[in-house]
DRENDREN-353974 format. One line per 3 residues: number of its first residue (from 1); their letters; for each residue y, z, x of C-alpha. Coordinates in pm, 1 decimal. Each point is the difference from the previous one (the first is absolute). Layout:
<sevos>
NUM) A) Y/Z/X ~ ...
</sevos>
This chain:
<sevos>
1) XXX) 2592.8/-14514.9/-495.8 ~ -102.4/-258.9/245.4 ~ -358.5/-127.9/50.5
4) XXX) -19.3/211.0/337.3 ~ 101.4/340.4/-171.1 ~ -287.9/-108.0/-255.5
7) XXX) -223.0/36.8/296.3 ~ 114.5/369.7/106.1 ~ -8.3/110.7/-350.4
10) XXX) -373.4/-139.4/-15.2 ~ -84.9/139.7/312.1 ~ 199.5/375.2/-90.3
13) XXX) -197.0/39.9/-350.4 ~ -325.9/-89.9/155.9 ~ -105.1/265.9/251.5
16) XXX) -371.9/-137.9/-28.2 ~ 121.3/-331.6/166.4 ~ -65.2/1.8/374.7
19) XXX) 129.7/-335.9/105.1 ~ 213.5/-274.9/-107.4 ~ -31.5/-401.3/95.2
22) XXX) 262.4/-212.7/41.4 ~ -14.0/-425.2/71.8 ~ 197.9/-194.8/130.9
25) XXX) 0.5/-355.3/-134.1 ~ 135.4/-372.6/15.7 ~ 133.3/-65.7/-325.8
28) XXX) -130.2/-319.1/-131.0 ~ 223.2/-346.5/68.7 ~ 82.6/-249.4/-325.4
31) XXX) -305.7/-186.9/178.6 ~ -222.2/332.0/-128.0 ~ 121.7/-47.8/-341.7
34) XXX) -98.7/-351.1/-102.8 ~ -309.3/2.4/186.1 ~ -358.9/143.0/-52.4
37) XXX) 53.0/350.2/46.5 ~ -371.7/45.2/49.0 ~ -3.8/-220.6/292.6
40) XXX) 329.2/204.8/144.7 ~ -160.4/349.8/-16.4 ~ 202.9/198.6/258.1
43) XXX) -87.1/350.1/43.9 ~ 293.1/198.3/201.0 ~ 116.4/-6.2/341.9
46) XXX) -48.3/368.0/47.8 ~ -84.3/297.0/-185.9 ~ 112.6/273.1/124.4
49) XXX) -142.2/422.2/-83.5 ~ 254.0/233.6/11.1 ~ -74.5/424.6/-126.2
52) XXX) 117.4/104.0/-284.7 ~ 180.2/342.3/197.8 ~ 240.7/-330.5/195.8
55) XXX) 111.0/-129.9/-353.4 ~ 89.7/337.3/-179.3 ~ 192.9/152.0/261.5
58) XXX) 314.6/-35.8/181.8 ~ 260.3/-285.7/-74.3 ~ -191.7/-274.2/-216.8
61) XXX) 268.3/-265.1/148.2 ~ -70.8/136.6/351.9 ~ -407.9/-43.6/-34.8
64) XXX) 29.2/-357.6/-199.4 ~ 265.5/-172.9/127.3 ~ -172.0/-146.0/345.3
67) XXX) -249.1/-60.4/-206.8 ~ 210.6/-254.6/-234.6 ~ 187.5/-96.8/273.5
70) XXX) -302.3/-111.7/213.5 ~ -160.1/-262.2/-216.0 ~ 310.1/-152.9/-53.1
73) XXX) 52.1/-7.2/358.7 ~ -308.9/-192.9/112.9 ~ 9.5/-309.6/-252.3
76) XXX) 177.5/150.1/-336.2 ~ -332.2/165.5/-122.1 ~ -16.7/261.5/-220.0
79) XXX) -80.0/359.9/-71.5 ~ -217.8/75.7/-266.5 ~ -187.9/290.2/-125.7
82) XXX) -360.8/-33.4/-56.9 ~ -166.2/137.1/-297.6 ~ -304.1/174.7/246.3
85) XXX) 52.2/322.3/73.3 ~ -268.9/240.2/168.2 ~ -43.4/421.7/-145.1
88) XXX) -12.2/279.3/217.7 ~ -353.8/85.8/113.1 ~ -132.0/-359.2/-156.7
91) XXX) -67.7/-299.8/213.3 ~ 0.5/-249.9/-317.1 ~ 229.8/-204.1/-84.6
94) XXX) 240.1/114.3/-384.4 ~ 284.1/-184.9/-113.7 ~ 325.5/24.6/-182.9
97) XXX) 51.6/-256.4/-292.2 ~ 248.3/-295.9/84.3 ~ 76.7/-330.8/-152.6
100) XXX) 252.5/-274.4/40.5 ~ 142.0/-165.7/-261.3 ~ 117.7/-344.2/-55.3
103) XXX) 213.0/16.6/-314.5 ~ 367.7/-32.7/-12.4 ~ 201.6/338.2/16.2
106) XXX) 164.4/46.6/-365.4 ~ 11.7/310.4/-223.8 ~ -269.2/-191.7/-244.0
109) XXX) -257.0/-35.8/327.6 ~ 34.3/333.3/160.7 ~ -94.3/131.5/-375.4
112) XXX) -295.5/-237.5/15.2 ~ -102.1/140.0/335.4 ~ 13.3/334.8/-134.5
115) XXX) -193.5/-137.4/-273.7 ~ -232.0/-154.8/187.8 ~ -76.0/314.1/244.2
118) XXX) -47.3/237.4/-277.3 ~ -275.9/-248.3/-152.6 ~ -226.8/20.3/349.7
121) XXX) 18.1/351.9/-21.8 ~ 298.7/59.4/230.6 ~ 129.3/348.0/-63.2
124) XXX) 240.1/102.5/268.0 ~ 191.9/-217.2/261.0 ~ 294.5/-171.4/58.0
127) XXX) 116.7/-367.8/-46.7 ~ 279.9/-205.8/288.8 ~ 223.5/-252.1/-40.2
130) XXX) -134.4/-230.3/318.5 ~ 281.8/-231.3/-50.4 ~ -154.1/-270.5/-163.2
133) XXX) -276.8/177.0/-186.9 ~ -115.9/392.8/-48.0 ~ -270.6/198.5/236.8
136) XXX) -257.9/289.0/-155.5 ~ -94.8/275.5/190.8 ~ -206.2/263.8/-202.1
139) XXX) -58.2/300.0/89.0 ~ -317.5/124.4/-52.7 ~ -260.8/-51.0/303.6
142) XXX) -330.2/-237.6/-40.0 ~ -304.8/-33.6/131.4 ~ -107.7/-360.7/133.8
145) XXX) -177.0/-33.7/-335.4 ~ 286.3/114.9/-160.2 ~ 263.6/-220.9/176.7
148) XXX) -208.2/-340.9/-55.0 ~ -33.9/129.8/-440.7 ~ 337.7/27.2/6.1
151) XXX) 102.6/-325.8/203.5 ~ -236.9/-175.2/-280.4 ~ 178.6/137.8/-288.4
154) XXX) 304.3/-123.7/128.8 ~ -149.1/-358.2/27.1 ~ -171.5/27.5/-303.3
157) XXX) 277.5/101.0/-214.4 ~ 225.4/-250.9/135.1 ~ -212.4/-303.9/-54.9
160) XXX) 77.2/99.5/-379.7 ~ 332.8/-231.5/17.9 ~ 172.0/286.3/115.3
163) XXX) 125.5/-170.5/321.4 ~ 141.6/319.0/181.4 ~ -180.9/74.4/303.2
166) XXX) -40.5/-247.7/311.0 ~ -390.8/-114.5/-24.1 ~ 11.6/-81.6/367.9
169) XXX) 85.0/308.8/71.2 ~ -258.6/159.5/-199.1 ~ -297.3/-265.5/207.8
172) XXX) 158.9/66.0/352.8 ~ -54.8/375.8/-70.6 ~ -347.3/-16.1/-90.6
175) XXX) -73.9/-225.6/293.7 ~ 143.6/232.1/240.3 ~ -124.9/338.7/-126.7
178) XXX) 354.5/163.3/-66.1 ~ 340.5/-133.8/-134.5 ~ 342.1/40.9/136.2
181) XXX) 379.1/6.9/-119.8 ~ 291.1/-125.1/194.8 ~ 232.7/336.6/121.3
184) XXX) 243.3/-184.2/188.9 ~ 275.7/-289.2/-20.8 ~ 82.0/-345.3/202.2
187) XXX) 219.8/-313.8/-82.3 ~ -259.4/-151.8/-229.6 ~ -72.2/351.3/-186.2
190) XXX) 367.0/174.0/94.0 ~ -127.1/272.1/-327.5 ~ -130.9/283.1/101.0
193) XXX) -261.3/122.8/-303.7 ~ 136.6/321.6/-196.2 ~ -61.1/157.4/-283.4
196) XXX) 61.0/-109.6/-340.5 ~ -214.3/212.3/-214.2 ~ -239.1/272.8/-6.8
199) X) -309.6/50.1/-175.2
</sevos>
């Protein structure tokens, strides 16, 4: 199952859920990497809101494809889903749990993972192979409150020499209110995340 049927399957169990955001983003150059990260703090190009009815029915390919196909159109961006969602009849903001990880993919890491998500209190969701690494996306819906808890776990259990998760990632996410997960491909990420395990 590929990261965008992930999405549907979110958006199909989850009648509650109203709206969906997607961003599109500039994934960072080698320059990014081996510089202050702090200092190179780029939110996304565009996030874009699209209703929950749009995702769950009709042809998934049909619905997503100009999507994917227009950030990679207008400088090789990316698609990404966003971990804010809104709930019917609510104007605050809930998320969906999601975290990127940095380790290497090998049997002996995705058990880690697993590992690693049960400790924080993960209970249901479902892990991808990104290519070079392995995306979360749980399943259960948080508050704000909720969502910043859990992004702390996940930095506080790593710092335990664990070395799993990409710290970064976990910073970025704070800063900007919400995190996000790459959904589509390009030359320099030609993987597009699916499935690996299930919680």
């Amino acid at each position: 199952m590929a990261a965008v049927e992930v999405v549907i399957e979110i958006a199909k169990s989850a009648p509650e859920i109203s709206s969906v955001f997607f961003a599109v983003y500039t994934p960072a150059t080698l320059k990014d990497f081996v510089s202050d990260r702090i200092e190179r703090h780029n939110p996304p190009d565009e996030i874009i809101k699209v209703k929950r009815e749009d995702i769950v029915k009709g042809d998934p390919h049909y619905f997503f494809q100009p999507l994917i196909d227009w950030p990679l159109a207008n400088g090789k961006r990316h698609l990404a889903i966003s971990s804010e969602i809104k709930l019917q009849g609510d104007k605050k903001s809930f998320h969906i749990p999601l975290v990127d990880f940095k380790c290497e993919n090998t049997p002996e890491n995705l058990e880690r993972v697993r590992n690693f998500l049960t400790k924080i209190g993960q209970k249901t969701g479902v892990i991808l192979n990104s290519g070079r690494s392995y995306h979360y996306y749980g399943l259960d819906i948080l508050s704000k409150d909720e969502w910043r808890v859990f992004m702390a776990k996940c930095l506080l259990s790593d710092l335990a020499d664990l070395k799993l998760l990409d710290v970064h990632y976990i910073g970025h996410s704070l800063w900007d209110g919400y995190s996000i997960l790459r959904i589509s491909s390009s030359s320099r990420y030609p993987r597009i995340p699916s499935v690996v395990s299930i919680l």
